[in-house]
Biotite code that builds the C-alpha atoms (Angstrom):
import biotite.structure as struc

atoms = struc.array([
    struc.Atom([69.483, 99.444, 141.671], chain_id="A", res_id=1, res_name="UNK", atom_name="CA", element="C"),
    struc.Atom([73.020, 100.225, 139.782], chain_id="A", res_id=2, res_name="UNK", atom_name="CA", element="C"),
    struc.Atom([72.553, 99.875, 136.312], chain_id="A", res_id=3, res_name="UNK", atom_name="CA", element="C"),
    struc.Atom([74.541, 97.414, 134.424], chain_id="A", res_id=4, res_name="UNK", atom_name="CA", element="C"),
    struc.Atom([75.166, 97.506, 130.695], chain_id="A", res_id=5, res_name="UNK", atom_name="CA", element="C"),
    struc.Atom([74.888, 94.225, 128.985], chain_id="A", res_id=6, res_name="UNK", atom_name="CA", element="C"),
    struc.Atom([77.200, 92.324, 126.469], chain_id="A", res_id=7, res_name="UNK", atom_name="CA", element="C"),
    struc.Atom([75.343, 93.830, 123.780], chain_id="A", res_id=8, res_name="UNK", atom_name="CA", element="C"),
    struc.Atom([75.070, 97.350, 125.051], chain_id="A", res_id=9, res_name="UNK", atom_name="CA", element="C"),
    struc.Atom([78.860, 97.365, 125.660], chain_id="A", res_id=10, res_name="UNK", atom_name="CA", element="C"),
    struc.Atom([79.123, 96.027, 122.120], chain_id="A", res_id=11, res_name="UNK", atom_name="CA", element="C"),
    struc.Atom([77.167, 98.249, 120.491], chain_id="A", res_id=12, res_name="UNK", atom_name="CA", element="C"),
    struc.Atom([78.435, 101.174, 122.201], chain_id="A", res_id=13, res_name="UNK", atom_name="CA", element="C"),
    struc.Atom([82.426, 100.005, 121.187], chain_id="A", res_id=14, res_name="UNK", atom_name="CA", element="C"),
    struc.Atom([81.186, 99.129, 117.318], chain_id="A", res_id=15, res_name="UNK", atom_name="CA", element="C"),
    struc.Atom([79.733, 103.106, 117.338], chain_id="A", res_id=16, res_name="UNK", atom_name="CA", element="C"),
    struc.Atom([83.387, 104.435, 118.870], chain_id="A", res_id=17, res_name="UNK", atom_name="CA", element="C"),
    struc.Atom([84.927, 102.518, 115.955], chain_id="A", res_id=18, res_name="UNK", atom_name="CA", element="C"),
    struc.Atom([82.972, 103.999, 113.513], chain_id="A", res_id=19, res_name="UNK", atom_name="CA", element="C"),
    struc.Atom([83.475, 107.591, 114.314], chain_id="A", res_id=20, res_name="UNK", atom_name="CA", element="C"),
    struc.Atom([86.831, 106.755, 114.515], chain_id="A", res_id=21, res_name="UNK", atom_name="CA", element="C"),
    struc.Atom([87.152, 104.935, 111.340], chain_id="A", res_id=22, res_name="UNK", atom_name="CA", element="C"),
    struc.Atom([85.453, 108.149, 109.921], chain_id="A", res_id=23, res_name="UNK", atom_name="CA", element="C"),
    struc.Atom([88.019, 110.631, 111.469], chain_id="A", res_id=24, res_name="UNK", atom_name="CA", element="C"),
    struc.Atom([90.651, 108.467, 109.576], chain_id="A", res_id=25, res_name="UNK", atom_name="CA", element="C"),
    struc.Atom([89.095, 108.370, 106.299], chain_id="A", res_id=26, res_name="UNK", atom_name="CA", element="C"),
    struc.Atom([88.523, 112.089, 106.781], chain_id="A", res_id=27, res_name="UNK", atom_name="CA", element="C"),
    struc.Atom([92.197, 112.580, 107.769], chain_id="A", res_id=28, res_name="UNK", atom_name="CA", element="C"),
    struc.Atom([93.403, 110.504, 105.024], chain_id="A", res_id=29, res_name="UNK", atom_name="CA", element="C"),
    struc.Atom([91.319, 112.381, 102.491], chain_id="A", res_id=30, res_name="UNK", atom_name="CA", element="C"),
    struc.Atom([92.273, 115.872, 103.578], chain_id="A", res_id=31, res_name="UNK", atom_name="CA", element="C"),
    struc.Atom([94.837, 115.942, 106.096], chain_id="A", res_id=32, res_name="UNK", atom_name="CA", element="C"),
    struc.Atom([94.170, 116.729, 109.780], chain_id="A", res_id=33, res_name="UNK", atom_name="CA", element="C"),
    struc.Atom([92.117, 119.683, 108.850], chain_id="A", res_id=34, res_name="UNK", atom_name="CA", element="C"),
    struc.Atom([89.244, 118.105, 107.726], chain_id="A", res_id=35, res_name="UNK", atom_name="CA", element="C"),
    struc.Atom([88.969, 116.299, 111.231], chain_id="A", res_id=36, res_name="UNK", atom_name="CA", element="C"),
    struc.Atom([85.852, 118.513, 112.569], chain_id="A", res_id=37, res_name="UNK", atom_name="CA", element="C"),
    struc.Atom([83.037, 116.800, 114.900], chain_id="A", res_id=38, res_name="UNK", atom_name="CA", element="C"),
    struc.Atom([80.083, 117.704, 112.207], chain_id="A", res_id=39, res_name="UNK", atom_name="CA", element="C"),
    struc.Atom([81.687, 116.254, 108.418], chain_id="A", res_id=40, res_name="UNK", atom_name="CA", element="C"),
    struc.Atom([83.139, 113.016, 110.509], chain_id="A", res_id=41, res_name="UNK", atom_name="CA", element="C"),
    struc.Atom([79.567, 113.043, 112.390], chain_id="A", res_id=42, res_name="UNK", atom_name="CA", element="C"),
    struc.Atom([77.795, 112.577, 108.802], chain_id="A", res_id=43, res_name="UNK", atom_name="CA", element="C"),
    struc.Atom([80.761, 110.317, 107.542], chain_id="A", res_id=44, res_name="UNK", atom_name="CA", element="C"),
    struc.Atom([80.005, 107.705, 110.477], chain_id="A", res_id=45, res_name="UNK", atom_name="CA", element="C"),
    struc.Atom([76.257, 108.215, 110.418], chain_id="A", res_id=46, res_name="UNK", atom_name="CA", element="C"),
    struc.Atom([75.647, 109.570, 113.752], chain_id="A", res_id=47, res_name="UNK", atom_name="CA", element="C"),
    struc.Atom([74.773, 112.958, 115.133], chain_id="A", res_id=48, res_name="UNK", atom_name="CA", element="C"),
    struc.Atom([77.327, 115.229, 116.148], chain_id="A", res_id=49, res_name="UNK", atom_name="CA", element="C"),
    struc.Atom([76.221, 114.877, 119.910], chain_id="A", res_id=50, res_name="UNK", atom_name="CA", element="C"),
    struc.Atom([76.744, 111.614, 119.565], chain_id="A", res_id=51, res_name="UNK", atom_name="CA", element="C"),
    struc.Atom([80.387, 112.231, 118.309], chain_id="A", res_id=52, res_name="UNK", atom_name="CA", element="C"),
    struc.Atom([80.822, 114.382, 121.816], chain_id="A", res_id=53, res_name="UNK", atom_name="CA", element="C"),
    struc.Atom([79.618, 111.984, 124.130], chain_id="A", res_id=54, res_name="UNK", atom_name="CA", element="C"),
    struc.Atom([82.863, 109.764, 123.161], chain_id="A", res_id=55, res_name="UNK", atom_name="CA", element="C"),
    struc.Atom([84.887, 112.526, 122.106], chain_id="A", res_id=56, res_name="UNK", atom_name="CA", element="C"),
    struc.Atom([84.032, 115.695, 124.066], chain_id="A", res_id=57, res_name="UNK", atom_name="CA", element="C"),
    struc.Atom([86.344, 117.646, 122.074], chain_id="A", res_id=58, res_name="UNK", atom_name="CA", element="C"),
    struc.Atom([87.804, 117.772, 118.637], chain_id="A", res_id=59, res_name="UNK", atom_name="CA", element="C"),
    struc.Atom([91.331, 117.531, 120.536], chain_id="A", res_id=60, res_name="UNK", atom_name="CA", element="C"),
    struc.Atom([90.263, 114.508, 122.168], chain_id="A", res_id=61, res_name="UNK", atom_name="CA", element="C"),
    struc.Atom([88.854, 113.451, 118.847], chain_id="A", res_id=62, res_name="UNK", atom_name="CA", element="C"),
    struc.Atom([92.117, 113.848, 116.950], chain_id="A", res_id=63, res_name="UNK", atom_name="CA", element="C"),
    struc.Atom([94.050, 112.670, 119.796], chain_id="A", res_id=64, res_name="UNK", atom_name="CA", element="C"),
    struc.Atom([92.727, 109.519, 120.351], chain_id="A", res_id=65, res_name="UNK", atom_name="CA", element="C"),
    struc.Atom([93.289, 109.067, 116.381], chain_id="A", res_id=66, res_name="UNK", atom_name="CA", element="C"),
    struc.Atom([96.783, 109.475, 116.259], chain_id="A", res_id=67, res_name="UNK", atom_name="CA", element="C"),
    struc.Atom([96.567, 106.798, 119.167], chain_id="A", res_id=68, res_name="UNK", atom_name="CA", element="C"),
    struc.Atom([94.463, 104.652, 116.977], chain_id="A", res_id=69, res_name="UNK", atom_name="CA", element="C"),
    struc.Atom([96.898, 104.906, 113.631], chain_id="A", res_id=70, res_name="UNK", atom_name="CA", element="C"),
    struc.Atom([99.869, 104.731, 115.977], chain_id="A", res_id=71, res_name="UNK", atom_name="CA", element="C"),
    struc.Atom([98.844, 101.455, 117.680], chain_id="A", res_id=72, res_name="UNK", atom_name="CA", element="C"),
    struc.Atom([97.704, 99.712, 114.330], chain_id="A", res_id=73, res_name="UNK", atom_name="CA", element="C"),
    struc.Atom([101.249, 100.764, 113.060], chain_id="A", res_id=74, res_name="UNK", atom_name="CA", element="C"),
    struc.Atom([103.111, 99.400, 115.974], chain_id="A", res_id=75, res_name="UNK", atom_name="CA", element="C"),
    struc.Atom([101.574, 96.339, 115.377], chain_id="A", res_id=76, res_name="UNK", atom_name="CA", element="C"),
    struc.Atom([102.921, 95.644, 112.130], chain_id="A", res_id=77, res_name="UNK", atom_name="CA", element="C"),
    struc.Atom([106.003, 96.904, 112.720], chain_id="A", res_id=78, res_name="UNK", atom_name="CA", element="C"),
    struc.Atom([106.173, 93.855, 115.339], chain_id="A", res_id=79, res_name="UNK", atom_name="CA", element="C"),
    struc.Atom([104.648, 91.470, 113.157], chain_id="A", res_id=80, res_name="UNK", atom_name="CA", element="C"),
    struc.Atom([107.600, 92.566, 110.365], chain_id="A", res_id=81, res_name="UNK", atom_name="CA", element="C"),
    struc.Atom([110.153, 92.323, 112.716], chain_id="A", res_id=82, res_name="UNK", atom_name="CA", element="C"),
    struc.Atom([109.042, 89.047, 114.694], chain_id="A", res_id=83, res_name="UNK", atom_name="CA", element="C"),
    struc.Atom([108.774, 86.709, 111.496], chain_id="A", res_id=84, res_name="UNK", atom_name="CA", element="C"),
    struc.Atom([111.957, 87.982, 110.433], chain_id="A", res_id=85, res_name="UNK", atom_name="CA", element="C"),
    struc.Atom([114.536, 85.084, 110.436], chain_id="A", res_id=86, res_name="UNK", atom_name="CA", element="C"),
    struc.Atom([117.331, 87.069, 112.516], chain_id="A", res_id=87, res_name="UNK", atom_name="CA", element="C"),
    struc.Atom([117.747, 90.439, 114.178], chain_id="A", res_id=88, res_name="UNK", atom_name="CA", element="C"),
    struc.Atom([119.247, 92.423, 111.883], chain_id="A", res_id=89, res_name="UNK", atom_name="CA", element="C"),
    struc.Atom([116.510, 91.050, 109.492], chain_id="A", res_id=90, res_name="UNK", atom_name="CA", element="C"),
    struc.Atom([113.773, 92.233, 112.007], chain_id="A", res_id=91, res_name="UNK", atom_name="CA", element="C"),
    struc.Atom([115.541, 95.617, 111.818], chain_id="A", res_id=92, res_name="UNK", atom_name="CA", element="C"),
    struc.Atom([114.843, 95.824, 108.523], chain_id="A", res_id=93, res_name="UNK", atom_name="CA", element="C"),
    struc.Atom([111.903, 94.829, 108.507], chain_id="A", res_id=94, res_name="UNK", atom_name="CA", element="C"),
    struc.Atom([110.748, 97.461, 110.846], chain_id="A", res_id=95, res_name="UNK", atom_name="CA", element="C"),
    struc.Atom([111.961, 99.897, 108.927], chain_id="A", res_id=96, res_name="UNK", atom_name="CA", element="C"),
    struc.Atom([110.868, 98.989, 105.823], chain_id="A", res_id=97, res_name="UNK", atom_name="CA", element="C"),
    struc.Atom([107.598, 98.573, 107.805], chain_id="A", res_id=98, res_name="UNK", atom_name="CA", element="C"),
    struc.Atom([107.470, 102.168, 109.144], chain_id="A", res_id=99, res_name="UNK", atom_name="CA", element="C"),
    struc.Atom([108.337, 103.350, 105.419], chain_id="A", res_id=100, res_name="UNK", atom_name="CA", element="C"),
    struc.Atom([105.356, 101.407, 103.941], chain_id="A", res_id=101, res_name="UNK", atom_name="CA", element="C"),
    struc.Atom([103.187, 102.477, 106.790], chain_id="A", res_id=102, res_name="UNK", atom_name="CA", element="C"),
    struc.Atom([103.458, 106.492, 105.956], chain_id="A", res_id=103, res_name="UNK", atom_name="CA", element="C"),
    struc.Atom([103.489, 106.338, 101.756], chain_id="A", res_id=104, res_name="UNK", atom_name="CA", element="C"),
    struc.Atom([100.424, 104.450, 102.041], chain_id="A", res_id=105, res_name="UNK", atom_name="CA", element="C"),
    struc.Atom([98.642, 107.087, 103.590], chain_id="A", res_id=106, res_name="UNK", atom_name="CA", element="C"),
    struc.Atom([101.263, 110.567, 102.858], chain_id="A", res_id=107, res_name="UNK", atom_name="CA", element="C"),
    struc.Atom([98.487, 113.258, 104.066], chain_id="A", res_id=108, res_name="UNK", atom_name="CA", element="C"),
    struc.Atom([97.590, 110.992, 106.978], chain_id="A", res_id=109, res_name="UNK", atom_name="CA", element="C"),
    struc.Atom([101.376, 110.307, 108.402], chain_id="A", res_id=110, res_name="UNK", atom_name="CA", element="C"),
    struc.Atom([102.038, 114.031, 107.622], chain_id="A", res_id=111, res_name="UNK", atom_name="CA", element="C"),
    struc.Atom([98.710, 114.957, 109.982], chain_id="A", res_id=112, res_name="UNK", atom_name="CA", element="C"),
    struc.Atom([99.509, 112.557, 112.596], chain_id="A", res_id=113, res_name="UNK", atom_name="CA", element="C"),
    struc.Atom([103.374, 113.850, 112.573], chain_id="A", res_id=114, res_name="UNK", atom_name="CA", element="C"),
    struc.Atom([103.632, 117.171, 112.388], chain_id="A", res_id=115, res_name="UNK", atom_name="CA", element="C"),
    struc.Atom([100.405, 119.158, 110.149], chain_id="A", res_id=116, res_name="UNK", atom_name="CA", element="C"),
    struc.Atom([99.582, 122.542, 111.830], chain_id="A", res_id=117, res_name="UNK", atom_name="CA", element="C"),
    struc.Atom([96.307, 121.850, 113.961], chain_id="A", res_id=118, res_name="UNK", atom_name="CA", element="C"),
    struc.Atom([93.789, 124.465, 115.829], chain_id="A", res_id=119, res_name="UNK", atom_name="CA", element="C"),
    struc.Atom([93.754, 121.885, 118.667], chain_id="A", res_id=120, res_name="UNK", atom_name="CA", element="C"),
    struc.Atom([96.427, 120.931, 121.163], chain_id="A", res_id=121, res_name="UNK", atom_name="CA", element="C"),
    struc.Atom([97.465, 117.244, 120.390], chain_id="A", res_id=122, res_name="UNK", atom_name="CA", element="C"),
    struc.Atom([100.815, 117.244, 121.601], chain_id="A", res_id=123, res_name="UNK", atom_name="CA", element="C"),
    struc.Atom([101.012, 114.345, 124.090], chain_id="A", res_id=124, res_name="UNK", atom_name="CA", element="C"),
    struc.Atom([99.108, 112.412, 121.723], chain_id="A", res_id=125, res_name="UNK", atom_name="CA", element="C"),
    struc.Atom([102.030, 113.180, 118.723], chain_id="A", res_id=126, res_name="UNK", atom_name="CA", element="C"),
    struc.Atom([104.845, 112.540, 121.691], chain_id="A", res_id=127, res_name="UNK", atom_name="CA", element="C"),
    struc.Atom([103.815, 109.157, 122.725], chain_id="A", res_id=128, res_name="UNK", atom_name="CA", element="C"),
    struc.Atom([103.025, 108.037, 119.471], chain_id="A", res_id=129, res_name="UNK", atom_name="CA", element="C"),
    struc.Atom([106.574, 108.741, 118.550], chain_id="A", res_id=130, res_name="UNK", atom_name="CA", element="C"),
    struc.Atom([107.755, 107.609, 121.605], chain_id="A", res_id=131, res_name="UNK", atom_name="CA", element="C"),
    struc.Atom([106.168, 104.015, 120.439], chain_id="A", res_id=132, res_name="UNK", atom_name="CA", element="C"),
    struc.Atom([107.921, 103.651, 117.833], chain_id="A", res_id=133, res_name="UNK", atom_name="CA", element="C"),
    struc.Atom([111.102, 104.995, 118.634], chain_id="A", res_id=134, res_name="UNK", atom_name="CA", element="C"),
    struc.Atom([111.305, 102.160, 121.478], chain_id="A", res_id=135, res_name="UNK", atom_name="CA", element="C"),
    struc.Atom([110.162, 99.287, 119.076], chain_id="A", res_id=136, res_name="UNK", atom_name="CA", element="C"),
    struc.Atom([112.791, 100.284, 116.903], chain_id="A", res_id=137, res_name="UNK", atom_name="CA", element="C"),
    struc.Atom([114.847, 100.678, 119.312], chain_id="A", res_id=138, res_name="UNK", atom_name="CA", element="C"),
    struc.Atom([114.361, 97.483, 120.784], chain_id="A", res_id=139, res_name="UNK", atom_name="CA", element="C"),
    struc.Atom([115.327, 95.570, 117.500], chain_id="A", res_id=140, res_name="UNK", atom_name="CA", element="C"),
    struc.Atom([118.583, 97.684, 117.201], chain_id="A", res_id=141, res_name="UNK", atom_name="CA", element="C"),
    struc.Atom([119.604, 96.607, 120.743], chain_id="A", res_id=142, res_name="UNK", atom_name="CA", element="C"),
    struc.Atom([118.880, 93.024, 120.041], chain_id="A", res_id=143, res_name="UNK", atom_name="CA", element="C"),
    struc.Atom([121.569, 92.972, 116.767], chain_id="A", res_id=144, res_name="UNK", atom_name="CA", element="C"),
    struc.Atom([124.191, 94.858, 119.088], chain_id="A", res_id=145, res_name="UNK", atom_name="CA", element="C"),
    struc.Atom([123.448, 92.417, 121.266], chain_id="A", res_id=146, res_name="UNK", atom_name="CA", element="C"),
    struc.Atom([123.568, 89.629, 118.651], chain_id="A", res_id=147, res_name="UNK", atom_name="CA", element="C"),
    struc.Atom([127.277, 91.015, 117.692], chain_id="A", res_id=148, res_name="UNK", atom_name="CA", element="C"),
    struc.Atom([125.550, 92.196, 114.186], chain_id="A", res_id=149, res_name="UNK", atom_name="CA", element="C"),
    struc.Atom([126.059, 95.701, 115.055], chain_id="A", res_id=150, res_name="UNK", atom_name="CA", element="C"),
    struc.Atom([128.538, 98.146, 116.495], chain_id="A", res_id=151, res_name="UNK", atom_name="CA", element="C"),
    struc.Atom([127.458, 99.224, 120.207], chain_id="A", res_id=152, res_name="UNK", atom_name="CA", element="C"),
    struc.Atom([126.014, 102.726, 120.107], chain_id="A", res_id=153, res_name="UNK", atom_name="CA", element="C"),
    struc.Atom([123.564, 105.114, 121.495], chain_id="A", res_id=154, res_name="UNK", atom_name="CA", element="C"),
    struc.Atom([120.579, 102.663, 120.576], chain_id="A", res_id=155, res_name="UNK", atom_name="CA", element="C"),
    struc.Atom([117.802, 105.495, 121.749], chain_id="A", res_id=156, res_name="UNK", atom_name="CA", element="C"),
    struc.Atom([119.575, 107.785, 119.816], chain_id="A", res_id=157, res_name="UNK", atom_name="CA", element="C"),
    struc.Atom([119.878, 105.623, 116.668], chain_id="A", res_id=158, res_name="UNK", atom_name="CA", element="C"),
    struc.Atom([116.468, 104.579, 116.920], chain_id="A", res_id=159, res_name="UNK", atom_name="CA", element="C"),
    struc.Atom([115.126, 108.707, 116.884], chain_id="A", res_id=160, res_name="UNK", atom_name="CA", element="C"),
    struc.Atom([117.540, 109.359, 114.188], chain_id="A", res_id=161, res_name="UNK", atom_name="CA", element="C"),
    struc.Atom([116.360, 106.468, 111.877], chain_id="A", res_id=162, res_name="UNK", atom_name="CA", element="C"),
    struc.Atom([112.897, 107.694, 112.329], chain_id="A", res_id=163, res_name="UNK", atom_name="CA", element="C"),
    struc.Atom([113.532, 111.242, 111.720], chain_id="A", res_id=164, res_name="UNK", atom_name="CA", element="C"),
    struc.Atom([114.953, 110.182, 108.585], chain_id="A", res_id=165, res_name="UNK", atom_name="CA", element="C"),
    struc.Atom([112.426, 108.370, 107.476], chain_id="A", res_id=166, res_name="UNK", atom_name="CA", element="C"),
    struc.Atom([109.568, 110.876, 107.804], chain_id="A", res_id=167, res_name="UNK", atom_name="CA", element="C"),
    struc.Atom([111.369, 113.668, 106.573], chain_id="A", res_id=168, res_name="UNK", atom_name="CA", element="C"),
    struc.Atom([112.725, 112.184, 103.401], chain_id="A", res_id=169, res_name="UNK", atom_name="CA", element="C"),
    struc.Atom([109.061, 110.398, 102.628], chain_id="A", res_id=170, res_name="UNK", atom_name="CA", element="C"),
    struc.Atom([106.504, 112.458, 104.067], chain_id="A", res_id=171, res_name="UNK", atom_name="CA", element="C"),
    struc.Atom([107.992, 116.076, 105.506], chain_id="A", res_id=172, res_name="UNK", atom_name="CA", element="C"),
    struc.Atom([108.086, 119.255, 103.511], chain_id="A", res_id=173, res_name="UNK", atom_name="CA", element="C"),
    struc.Atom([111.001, 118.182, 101.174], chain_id="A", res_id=174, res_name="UNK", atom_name="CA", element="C"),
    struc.Atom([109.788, 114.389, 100.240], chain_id="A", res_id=175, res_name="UNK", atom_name="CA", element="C"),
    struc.Atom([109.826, 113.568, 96.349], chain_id="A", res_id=176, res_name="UNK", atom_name="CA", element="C"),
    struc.Atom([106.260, 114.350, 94.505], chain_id="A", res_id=177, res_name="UNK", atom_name="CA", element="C"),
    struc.Atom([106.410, 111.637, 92.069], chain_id="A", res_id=178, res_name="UNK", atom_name="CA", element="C"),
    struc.Atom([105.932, 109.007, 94.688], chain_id="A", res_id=179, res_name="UNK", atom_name="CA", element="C"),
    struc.Atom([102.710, 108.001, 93.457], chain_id="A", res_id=180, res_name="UNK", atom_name="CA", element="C"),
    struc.Atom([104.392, 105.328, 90.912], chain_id="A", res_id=181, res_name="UNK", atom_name="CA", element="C"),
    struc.Atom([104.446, 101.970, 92.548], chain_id="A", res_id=182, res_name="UNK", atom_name="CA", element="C"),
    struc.Atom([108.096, 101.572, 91.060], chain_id="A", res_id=183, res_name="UNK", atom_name="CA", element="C"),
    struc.Atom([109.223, 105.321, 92.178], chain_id="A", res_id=184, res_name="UNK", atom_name="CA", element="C"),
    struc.Atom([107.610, 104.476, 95.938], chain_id="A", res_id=185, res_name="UNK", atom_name="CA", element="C"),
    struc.Atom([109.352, 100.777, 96.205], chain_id="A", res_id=186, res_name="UNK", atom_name="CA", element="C"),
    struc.Atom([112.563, 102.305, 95.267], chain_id="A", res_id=187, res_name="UNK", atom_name="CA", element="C"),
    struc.Atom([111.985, 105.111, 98.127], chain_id="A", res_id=188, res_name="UNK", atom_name="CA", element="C"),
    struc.Atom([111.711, 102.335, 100.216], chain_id="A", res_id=189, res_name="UNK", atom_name="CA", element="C"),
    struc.Atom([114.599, 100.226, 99.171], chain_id="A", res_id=190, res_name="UNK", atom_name="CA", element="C"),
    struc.Atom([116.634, 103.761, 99.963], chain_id="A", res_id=191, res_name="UNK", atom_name="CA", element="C"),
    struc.Atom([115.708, 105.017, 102.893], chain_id="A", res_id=192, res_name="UNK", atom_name="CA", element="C"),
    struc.Atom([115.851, 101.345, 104.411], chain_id="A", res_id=193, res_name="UNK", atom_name="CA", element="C"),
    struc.Atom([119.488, 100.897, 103.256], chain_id="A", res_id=194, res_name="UNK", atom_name="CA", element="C"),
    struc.Atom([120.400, 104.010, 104.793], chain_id="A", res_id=195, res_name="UNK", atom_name="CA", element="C"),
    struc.Atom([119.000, 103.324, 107.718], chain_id="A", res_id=196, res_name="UNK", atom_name="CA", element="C"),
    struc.Atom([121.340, 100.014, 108.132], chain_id="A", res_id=197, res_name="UNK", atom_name="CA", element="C"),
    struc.Atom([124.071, 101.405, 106.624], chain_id="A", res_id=198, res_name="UNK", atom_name="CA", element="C"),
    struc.Atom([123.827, 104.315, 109.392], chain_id="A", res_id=199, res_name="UNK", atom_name="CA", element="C"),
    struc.Atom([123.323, 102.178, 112.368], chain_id="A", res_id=200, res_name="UNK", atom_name="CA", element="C"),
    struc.Atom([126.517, 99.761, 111.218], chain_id="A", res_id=201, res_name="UNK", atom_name="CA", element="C"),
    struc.Atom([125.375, 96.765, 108.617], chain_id="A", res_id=202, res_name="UNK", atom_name="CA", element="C"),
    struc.Atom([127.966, 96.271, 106.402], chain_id="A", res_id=203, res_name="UNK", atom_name="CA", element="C"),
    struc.Atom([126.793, 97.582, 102.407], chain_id="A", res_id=204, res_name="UNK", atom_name="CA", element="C"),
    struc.Atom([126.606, 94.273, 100.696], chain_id="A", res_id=205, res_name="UNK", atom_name="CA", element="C"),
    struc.Atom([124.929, 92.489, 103.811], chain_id="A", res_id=206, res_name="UNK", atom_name="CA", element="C"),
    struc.Atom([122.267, 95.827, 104.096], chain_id="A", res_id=207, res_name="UNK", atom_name="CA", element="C"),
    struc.Atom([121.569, 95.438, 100.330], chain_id="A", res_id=208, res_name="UNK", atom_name="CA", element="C"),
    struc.Atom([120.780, 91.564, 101.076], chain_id="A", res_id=209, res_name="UNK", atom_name="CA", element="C"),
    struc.Atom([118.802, 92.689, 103.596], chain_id="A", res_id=210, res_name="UNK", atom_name="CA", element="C"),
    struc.Atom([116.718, 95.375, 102.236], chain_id="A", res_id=211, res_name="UNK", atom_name="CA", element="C"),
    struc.Atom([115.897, 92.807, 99.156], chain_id="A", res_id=212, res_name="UNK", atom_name="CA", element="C"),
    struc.Atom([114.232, 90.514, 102.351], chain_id="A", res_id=213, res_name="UNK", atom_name="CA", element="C"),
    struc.Atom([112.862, 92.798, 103.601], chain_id="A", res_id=214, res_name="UNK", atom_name="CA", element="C"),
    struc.Atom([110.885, 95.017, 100.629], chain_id="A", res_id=215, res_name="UNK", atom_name="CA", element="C"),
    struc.Atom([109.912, 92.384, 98.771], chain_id="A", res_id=216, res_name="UNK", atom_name="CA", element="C"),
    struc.Atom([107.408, 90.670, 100.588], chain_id="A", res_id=217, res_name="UNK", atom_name="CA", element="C"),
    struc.Atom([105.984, 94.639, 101.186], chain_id="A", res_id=218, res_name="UNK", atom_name="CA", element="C"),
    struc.Atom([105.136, 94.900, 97.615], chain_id="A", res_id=219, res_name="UNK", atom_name="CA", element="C"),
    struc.Atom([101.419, 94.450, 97.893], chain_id="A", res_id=220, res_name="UNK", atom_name="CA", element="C"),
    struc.Atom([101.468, 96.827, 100.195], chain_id="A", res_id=221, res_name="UNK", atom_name="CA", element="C"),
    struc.Atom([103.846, 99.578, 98.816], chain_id="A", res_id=222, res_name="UNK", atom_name="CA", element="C"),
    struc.Atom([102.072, 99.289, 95.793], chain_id="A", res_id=223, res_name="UNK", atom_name="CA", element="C"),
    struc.Atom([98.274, 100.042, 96.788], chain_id="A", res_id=224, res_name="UNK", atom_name="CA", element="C"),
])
């Protein structure tokens, strides 16, 4: 007889997934990418390390899957940003000004899921996660070219560019240190989102309206 798991099995089973993975985060968050091992996020989600292996059979898998997990829960703002904007080159900037608020939240965790030096090969993980992003963005500078709002252009390119900008100047090796002032990080913002119009072809005094759309209603967030 072929064994069938029940609602509440399956349930159960997803709930402890989330957990672990919800510990790896907070462990990530706390300490970076290093201080992702199967045992410390074992104790964190109250489980036994087995237990941790028979989801995650490795610690690559592990920290794959959670660079999937922050990527996927940052795409989906970055589309809820960008879809209740009023216009498309308001949804651009809201998309960027989405990604921006996404990695100061959580500096040491965008840093490990970018680019932090890890004992585990996570690659593909890293690629596609960029590769997300880089499309949705991409997607929302395509529809202001195709709106007339912006100059036509390499949109892929545009879209990598933006995004390379963006987590070098907030996150990578030579981000500002002081960025732990509410007023310091919503300025950062404001910045790196007006360069990011300015470079794809919004006209200054239009980006600066813009930018004021789109940051403000991202206070609550900048700010915790």
């Amino acid at each position: 007889m072929v064994y069938r798991r029940t609602h509440q099995v399956v349930k159960r089973l997803a709930a402890r997934r989330s957990a672990i993975l919800a510990a790896a985060r907070e462990a990530a968050a706390e300490g970076g990418m290093a201080a992702v091992q199967i045992a410390p996020v074992a104790n964190r989600a109250n489980v036994a390390a087995g237990t941790v292996y028979r989801y995650f059979p490795s610690k690559a898998d592990l920290i794959s899957e959670l660079i999937a997990d922050v990527s996927r829960d940052e795409l989906a703002a970055i589309r809820r940003a960008a879809d209740a904007a009023p216009g498309p080159s308001s949804a651009l900037a809201a998309a960027v000004t989405t990604v921006a608020v996404h990695v100061l939240s959580h500096r040491k965790l965008a840093w490990g899921i970018l680019a932090e030096p890890v004992d585990v090969d996570v690659s593909a993980s890293r690629l596609a996660s960029r590769r997300e992003i880089a499309n949705e963005v991409e997607s929302r500078i395509v529809a202001a070219v195709q709106a007339g709002h912006l100059p036509a252009q390499d949109t892929a390119l545009a879209a990598t560019a933006l995004l390379g900008a963006v987590h070098e100047s907030l996150v990578g090796p030579l981000a500002p240190d002081n960025l732990d002032d509410p007023v310091k990080l919503r300025d950062a913002v404001q910045t790196v989102t007006l360069l990011a119009l300015r470079a794809v072809g919004v006209m200054d005094a239009r980006a600066r309206g813009l930018v004021v759309q789109a940051v403000v209603p991202s206070r609550s967030l900048v700010g915790a």
